[in-house]
Each structure stands twice: as structure tokens, then as C-alpha cells.
N, C-alpha and C positions, 0 to 999 in steps of 0.2 A: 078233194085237194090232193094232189100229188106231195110226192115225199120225197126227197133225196138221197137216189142209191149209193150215193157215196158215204162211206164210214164217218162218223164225229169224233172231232178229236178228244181226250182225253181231257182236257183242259185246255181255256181258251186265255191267250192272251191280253192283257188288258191292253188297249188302245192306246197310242201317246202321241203327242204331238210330232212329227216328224222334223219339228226344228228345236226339240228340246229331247232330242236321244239323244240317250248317253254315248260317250264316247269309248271305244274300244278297251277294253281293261288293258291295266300294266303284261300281264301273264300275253296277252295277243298280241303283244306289241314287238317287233323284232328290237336286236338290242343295238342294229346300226341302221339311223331311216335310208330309206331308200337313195339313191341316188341315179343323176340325170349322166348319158354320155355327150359331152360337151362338143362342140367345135371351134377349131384354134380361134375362131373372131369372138366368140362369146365376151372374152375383157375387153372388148374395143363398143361390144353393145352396152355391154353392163356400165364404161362410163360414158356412155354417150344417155343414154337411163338416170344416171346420177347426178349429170349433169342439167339436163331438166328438172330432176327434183329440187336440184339448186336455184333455178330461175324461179319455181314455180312457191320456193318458201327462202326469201333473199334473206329476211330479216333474223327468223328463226338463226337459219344456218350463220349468220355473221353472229349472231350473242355467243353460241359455240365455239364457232370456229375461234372467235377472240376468247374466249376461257383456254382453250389449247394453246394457243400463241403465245398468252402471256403466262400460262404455266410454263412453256418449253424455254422462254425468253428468261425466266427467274431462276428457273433449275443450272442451264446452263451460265448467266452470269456469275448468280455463286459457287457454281464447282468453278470458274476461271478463276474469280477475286481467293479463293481462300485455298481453294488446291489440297481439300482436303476428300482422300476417298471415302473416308467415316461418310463423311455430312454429304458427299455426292450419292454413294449407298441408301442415306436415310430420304436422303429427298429422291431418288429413281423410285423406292418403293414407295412412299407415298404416292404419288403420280403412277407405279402401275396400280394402285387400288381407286384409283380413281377416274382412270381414263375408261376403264370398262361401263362404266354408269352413264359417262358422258358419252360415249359409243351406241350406250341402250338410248338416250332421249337422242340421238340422230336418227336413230332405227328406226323410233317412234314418228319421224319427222314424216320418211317416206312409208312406212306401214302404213299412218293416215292419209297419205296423199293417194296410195293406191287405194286405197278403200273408198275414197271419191269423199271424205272428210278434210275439213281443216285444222291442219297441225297449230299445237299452241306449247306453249311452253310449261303451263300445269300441267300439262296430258302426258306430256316427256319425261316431268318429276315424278308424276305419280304412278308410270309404267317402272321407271327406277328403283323408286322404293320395293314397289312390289317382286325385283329381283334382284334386290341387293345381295341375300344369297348366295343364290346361282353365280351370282357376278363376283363376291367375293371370294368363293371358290376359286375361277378362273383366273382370277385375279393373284391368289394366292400360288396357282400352279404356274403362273410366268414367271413370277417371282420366285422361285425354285429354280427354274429351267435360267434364270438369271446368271443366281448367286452360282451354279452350276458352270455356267457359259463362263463366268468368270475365274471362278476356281480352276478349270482347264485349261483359262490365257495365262494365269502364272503359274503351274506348271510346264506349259511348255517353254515357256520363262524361264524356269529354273533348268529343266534339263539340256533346252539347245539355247545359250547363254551366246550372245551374236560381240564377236569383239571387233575392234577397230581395227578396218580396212581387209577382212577377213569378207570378202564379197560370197565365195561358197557358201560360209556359213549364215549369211545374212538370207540367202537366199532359201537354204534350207530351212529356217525359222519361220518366212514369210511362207512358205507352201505347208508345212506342218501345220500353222499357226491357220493360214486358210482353211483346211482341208477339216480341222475339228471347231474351228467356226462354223461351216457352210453345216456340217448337224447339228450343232443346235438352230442354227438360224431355222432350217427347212421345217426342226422339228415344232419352233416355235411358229412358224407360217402356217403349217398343217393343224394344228389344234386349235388355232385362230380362225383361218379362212374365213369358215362361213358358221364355227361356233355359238358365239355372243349372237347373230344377230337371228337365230331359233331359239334362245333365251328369250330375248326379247317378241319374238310372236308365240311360240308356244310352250302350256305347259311340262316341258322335260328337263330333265336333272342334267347337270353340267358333265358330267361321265360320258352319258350317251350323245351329248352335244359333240364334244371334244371326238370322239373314239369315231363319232358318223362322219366329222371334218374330217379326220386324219382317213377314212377312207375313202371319200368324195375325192379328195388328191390325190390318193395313191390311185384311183382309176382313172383320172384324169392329168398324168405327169405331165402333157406338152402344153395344154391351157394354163395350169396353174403357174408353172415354170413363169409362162408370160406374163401371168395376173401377177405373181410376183415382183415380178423383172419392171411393172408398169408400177407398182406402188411404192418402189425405190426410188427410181427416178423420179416420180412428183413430190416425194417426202422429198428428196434434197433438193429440187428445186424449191419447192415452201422454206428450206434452210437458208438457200443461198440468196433470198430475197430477205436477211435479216432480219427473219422471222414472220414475217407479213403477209409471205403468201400462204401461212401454215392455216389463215384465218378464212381461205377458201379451199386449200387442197385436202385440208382434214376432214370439213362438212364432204365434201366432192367425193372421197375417195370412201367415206360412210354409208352414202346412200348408194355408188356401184356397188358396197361390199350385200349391201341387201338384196339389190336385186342379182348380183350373184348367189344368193343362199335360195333366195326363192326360185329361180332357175337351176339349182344343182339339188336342191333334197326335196324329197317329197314327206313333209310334217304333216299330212291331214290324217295320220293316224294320232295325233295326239292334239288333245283341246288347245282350240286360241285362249291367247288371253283376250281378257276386253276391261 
């Protein structure tokens, strides 16, 4: 019997199921996932994507979408009746720690619908739970970027002071007043984008989440701009429809956000959840 002139190795690997390896260690893992280069129609795919996901789970998306409604509907009635910032402060930050959960079981919505399962509404709670965390991190770092964004409307408040019938001055306030709005607003777009919804599919920590977002848009300035520019305009339309359309435009504009994240990062270096 013949022998094999090729060397043996040293020691031989043990065998393992090829659908139960391990996933790449933390140390292999870069510290911003990869990202896709986009084309300016991709926000016009991603909600025409979302909006399917909508037809496709009507029921789901309407329990949601009316939890968002009638939170936004109660925050904003109370700060009109009472007009107090304390109490409009304390209820924004409740709702930013809450809306990121409610953001994970939409994620959850169309994760199952791409995965050829059907979404339910335990499967939504109990991906939540599982990243309360993660999400309260996130959650915590808006709310920072808030209290911040605010702290900066009243000083420019205090230093360029707008008096009556002084049109120069009015106009220099409103362009100052823009101009350190439009960063944080960007900043908080960027760390958002497409964040939360690779919490909700994979195992990674909210750092690497955030720092992958904020460079997914920094490569991509003329898409995002739009995707942007696209989730303003349907946010104030859901406003201007006294509150009503918030109960389809928030599901809507959740499940584009997903399949924008699944289209712009590549997380298959790090474990799904399930």
C-alpha cells in the first residue's frame, strides 16, 4: 500500500460543524464595520423596501406606530397646557430612552420578514430586552447631545439678544442660531443612521455601532444628506396630520432605516442575534 509523500502535520485539527464556527474574535474584528459606497437613489429604494415591509406586517406596524403617536401626542399636549421646560426636559428624556426599544422591535419586524419568518410581537419584546443595554447607551448619548443642543440655543440667546424692529439683528441670530443647530442636528443624524438597527441584528457594542454610523455618512455625504432631507419631510408630515400619520410614517421610515443599514455596513464579521 502506498504512502503519502506529502509531510503530516503536527497536529490535526478537530473537525466542527461548519454552521456552528465560531465567529471571528473581538481582536480580528476592525473597529469600524465595513461600509457599502451608495448611490444617490438608494433612500428612494430603501423606502420603497420599507414600505413593503409595511403592507407585508399591517398589524404589527400599526400597535407601534400608535405607541409613538400617542406618546408624541401626550409629550407635546403637556409641554403646551403647562409651558413648563422642567416637565418638557423630563418627559423628552423619558421618550429618548424609550424610543430606541421601540425602534429595536420594528427592526425586529422586518429582520423576520427578511429572513422569510413571521414577525410577532413577543419576538420584538424579547429582541428588546435582550438589548436594552446597548440601547440604553445610545439612548443615553442623544440625550447628552440634547441637553447640549440646548445649552447652545441659550447661549446664543444670551449673546446675540434679537430686539424689536432691529431686522439686522434678528437675522443674525436666525443664521448663528442655524448654523450651531445644523451640528448637532448632523451629529445626531450620523450616530443614528444606521446604529440602532446593527444593535438589533448583531452582537456589537454601541461604540462601534455609533463610530461605524458616523463613518458610513461621512463616505457617503450626498445619499445621506437626502436620506436625511427624506425623514424630515415625512416626520412633519406625520405632525401635520395631527399626529395620525406618525402611526404609519414611524413604522415606514423604521423598516427603510433597516434596510438602509443592511445595504450600507457589512456586520457578518460579528454574530447575529437569534
Amino acid at each position: 500500500r502506498q504512502v503519502a509523500s506529502s509531510p503530516q502535520p503536527r497536529f490535526e485539527r478537530p473537525r466542527m460543524d461548519p454552521l456552528r464556527e465560531p465567529a471571528p474574535t473581538a481582536t480580528a474584528r476592525p473597529f469600524v464595520v465595513p461600509c457599502a459606497q451608495l448611490r444617490l437613489d438608494a433612500p428612494w429604494r430603501w423606502l420603497r423596501l420599507g414600505w413593503q415591509d409595511l403592507r407585508r406586517a399591517p398589524g404589527l406596524s400599526l400597535v407601534f406606530g400608535g405607541a409613538i403617536m400617542l406618546m408624541s401626542a401626550a409629550i407635546s399636549l403637556l409641554a403646551w397646557s403647562l409651558g413648563r421646560f422642567a416637565l418638557l426636559a423630563a418627559l423628552l428624556s423619558g421618550f429618548v430612552f424609550v424610543a430606541p426599544l421601540i425602534g429595536v422591535g420594528l427592526y425586529c419586524v422586518s429582520r423576520e420578514l427578511g429572513a422569510g419568518r413571521r414577525p410577532t410581537l413577543r419576538h420584538s419584546f424579547t429582541l428588546a430586552r435582550r438589548v436594552v443595554g446597548q440601547a440604553g447607551v445610545f439612548a443615553l448619548a442623544q440625550l447628552v447631545i440634547l441637553l447640549l443642543w440646548s445649552r447652545a440655543g441659550m447661549m446664543v440667546n444670551a449673546f446675540l439678544p434679537v430686539q424689536a424692529g432691529n431686522l439686522g439683528g434678528l437675522l443674525e441670530f436666525l443664521a448663528v442660531g442655524s448654523a450651531v443647530g445644523s451640528v448637532f442636528a448632523a451629529l445626531t443624524f450620523a450616530t443614528a443612521a444606521v446604529s440602532l438597527p446593527m444593535i438589533a441584528d448583531r452582537d456589537v457594542d454601541m461604540v462601534t455601532a455609533c463610530v461605524s454610523s458616523i463613518n458610513a455618512v461621512l463616505r457617503n455625504k450626498p445619499v445621506m444628506l437626502l436620506w436625511a432631507l427624506l425623514i424630515v419631510l415625512l416626520t412633519a408630515l406625520g405632525f401635520l396630520t395631527a399626529f395620525l400619520g406618525l402611526a404609519v410614517v414611524m413604522p415606514w421610515l423604521a423598516y427603510a432605516t433597516w434596510h438602509a443599514y443592511r445595504e450600507t455596513l457589512d456586520a457578518s464579521g460579528w454574530p447575529a442575534l437569534e
